[in-house]
C-alpha positions as CSV (number, residue, x, y, z in Angstrom):
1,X,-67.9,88.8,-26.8
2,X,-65.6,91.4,-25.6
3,X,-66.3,90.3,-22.0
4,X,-67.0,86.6,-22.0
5,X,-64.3,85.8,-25.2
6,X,-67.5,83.7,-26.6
7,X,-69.8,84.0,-29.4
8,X,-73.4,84.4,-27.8
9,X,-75.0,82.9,-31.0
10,X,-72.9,79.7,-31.6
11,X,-70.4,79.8,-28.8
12,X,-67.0,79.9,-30.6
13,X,-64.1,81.2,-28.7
14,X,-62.4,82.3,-32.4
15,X,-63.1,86.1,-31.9
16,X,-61.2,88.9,-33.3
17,X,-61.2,92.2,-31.8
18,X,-60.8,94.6,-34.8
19,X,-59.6,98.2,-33.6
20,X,-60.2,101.9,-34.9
21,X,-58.0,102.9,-37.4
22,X,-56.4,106.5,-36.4
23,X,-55.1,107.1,-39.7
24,X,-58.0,107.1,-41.5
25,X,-60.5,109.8,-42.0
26,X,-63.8,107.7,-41.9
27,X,-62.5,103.8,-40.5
28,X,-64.7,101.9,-38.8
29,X,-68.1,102.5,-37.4
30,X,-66.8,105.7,-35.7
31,X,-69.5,107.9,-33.9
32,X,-68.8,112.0,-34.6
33,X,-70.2,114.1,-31.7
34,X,-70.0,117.1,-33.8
35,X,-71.1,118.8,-37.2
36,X,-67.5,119.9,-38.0
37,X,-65.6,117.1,-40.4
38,X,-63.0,114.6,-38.5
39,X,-63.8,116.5,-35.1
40,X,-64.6,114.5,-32.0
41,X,-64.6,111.2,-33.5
42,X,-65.6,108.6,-31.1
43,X,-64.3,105.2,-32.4
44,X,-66.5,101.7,-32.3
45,X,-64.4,99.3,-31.6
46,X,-66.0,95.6,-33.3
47,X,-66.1,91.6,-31.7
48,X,-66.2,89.2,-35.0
49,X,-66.6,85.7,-34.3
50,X,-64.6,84.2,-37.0
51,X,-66.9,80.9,-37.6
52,X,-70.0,82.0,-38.2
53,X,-69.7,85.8,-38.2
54,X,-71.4,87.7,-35.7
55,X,-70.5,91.0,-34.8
56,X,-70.8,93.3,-31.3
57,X,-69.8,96.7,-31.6
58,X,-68.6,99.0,-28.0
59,X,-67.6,102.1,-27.4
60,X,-64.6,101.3,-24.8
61,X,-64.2,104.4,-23.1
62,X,-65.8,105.9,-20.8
63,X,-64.7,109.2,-22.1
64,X,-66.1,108.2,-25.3
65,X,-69.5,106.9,-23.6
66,X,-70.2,110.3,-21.5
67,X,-69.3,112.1,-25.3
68,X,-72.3,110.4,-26.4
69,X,-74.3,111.0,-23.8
70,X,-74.2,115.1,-23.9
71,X,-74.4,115.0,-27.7
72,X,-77.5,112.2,-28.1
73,X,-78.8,111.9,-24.6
């Protein structure tokens, strides 16, 4: 959805991109990359179609995805 502006599963262009909240200690689906609280908080951004739901979640940076990849990979 974030690419094509379409829902895959019913093909609704009524998507809403809803961003990370910086203000807030634990918004969103954020990914933390390290056992310290509020430290190196990667934030999920989320795709909701607004008809019939469906979500996609990305991590937009590529800082963000190479963060990932030394803490998980």
């Amino acid at each position: 959805m974030k690419n094509t502006k379409c829902c895959p599963k019913c093909s609704s262009k009524n998507i809403v991109r809803v961003p990370d909240n910086q203000n807030r200690h634990a918004s969103g689906n954020n990914i933390y990359t390290s056992t310290f609280t509020l430290m190196k908080k990667i934030p999920v951004i989320r795709y909701v179609c607004c008809d019939c739901g469906y979500v996609e979640n990305w991590v937009e940076t590529g800082s963000g995805r190479d963060e990932i990849k030394r803490t998980f990979g």
